[in-house]
C-alpha positions in Angstrom: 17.0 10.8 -8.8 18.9 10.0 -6.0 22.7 9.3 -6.8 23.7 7.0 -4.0 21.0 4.1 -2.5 20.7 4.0 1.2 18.8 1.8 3.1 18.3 4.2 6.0 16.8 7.2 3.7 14.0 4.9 2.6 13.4 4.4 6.5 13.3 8.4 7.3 11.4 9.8 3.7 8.4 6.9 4.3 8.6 7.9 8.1 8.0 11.3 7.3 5.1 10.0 4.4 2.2 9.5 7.0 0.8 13.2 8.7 -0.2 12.5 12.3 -3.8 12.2 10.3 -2.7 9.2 8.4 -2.9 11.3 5.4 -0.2 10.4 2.5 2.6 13.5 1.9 3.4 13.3 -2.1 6.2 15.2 -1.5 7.9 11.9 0.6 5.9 9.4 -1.2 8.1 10.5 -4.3 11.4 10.8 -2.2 10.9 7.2 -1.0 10.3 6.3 -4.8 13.9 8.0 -5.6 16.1 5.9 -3.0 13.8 2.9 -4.4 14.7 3.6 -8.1 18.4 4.1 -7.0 18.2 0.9 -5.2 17.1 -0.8 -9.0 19.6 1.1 -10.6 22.4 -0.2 -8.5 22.2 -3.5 -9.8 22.6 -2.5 -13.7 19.8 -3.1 -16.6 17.6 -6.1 -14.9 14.8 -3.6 -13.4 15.1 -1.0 -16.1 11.8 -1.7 -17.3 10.3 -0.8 -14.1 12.8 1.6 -12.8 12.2 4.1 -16.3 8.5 4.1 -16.1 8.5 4.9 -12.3 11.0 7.8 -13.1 8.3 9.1 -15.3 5.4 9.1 -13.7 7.8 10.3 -10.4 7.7 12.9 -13.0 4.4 13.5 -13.5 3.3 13.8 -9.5 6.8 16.2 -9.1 5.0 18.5 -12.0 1.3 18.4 -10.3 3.0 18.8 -7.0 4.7 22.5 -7.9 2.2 23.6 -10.6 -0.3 26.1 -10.3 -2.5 23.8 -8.6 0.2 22.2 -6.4 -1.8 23.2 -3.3 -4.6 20.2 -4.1 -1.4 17.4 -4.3 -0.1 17.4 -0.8 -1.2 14.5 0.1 -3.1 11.9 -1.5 -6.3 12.3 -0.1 -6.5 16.0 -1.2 -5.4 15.1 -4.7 -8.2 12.5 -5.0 -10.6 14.8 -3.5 -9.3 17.2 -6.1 -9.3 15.2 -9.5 -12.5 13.3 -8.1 -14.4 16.5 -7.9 -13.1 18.4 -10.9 -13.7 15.7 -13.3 -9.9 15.0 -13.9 -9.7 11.4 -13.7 -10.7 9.0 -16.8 -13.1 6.6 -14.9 -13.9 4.1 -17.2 -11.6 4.6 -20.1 -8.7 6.5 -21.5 -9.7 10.1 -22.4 -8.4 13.6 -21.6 -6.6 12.5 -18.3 -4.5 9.8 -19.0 -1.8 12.1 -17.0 -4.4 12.3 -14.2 -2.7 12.5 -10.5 -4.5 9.1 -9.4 -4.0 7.3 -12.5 -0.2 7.8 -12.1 0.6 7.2 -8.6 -1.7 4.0 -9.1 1.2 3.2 -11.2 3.4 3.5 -8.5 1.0 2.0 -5.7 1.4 -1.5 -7.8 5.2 -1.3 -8.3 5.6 -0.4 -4.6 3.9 -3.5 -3.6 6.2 -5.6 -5.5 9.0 -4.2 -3.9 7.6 -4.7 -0.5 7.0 -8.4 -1.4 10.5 -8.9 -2.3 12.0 -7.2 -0.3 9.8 -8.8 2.8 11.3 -12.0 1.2 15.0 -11.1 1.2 14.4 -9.7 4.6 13.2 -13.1 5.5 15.2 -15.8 3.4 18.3 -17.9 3.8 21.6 -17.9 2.4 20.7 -20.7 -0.3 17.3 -19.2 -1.6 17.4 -18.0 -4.9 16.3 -14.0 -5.4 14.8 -14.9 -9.0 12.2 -17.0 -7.5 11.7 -14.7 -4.8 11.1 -11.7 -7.3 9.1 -13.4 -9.7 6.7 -14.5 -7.0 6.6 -11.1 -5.5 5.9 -10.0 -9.1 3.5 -12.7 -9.5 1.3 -11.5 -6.8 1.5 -8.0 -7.4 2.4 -6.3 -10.9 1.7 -9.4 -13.1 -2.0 -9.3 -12.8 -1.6 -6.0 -14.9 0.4 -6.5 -17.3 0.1 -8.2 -20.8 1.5 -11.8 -21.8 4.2 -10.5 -23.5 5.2 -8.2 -20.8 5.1 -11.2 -18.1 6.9 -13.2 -20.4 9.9 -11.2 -21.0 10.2 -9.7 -17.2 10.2 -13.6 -16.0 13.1 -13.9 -18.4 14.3 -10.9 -17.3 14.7 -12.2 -12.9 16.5 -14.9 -14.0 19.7 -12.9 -14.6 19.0 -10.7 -11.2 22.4 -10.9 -8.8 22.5 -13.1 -5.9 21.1 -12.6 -2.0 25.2 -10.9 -1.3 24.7 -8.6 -3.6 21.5 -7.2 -2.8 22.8 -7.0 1.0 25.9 -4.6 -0.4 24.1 -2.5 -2.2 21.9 -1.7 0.7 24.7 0.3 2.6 23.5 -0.6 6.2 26.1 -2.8 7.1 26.2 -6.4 7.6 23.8 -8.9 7.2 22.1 -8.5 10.5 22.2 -5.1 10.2 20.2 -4.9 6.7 17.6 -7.2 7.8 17.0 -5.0 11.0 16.8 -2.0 9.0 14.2 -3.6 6.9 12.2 -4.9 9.8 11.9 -1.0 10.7 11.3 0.0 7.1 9.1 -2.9 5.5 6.6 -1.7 8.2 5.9 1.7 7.0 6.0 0.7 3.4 3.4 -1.0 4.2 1.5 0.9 6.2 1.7 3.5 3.8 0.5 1.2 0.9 -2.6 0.1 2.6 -3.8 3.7 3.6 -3.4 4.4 -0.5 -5.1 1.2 -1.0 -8.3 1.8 1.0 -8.8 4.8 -0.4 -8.5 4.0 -3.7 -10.9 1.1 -3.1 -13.4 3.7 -1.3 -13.4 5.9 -4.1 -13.2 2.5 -6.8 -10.2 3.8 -8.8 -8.1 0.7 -8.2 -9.1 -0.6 -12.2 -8.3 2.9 -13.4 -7.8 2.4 -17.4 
């Protein structure tokens, strides 16, 4: 993982996701996910339980990605094609391919929305809002629905001790304030533009349940 978070390498690595195709580079999709997890790890143990089980199934897609049959997971739509048509994705419940390429970066498809929520709302909020309510309803809307009541239970516990809107801002490295909330006006965009492409085509092939 990345040692150092910067703001502005999460702009260029999901700039460089999208071919001129709209196809989804795996290779850029996971570098974007390694400035995200350093941006979690930066501020100490609160996103640990998200941050570890992204690193894994980073993981996972870095292992596809150079293995013998790396040349079907350069992009997204060519490793759905791939498992789709080779029987390696558990459909309907968990079998031989719980490891499958799709079933892991749907993993990361719903963590990446949460972070666009909440980061869409620190882009957007004042000094006096409170970053807890803004993460649990970004996780509210997003990774909740797939999680367990134990799991929601302890993560709600869990934002309540996240730092304040400063320290979020410093830990960005792109300057001031105004200058972090422009950089996330450029990035926010291709976050999500890069989420909705991965989200159609999951839809189109109905692997957005995947067990």
């Amino acid at each position: 993982m990345a040692e150092a978070f910067s703001l502005q390498k999460v702009l260029e690595t999901f700039r460089s996701c999208l071919s001129e195709e709209k196809e989804v580079y795996i290779k850029y999709y996971l570098a974007g996910w390694q400035e995200l997890v350093s941006f979690m790890n930066t501020l100490g143990n609160v996103f640990s339980f998200i941050s570890k089980d992204v690193v894994s199934k980073v993981q996972i897609l870095e292992n596809l990605l150079t293995g013998e049959n790396g040349s079907h997971y350069v992009t997204v739509q060519s490793m759905v094609k791939y498992e789709l048509e080779n029987n390696l994705v558990d459909i309907t419940k968990r079998g031989n391919h719980i490891e499958s390429g799709c079933r892991t970066l749907l993993r990361l498809h719903r963590a990446l929305r949460w972070l666009e929520l909440f980061l869409d709302s620190l882009r957007t909020s004042k000094e006096d809002d409170k970053t807890s309510v803004m993460c649990c309803d970004a996780y509210n809307e997003s990774l909740a629905q797939h999680h367990p009541w134990l799991i929601r239970k302890a993560v709600g516990v869990a934002f309540c001790a996240i730092p304040g809107r400063d320290t979020f801002f410093q830990v960005m490295n792109a300057g001031d304030e105004t200058q972090v909330v422009a950089l996330l006006g450029e990035s926010l965009p291709l976050i999500s533009e890069v989420y909705q492409i991965t989200e159609d085509l999951y839809a189109k092939n109905n692997l957005l349940e995947l067990p």
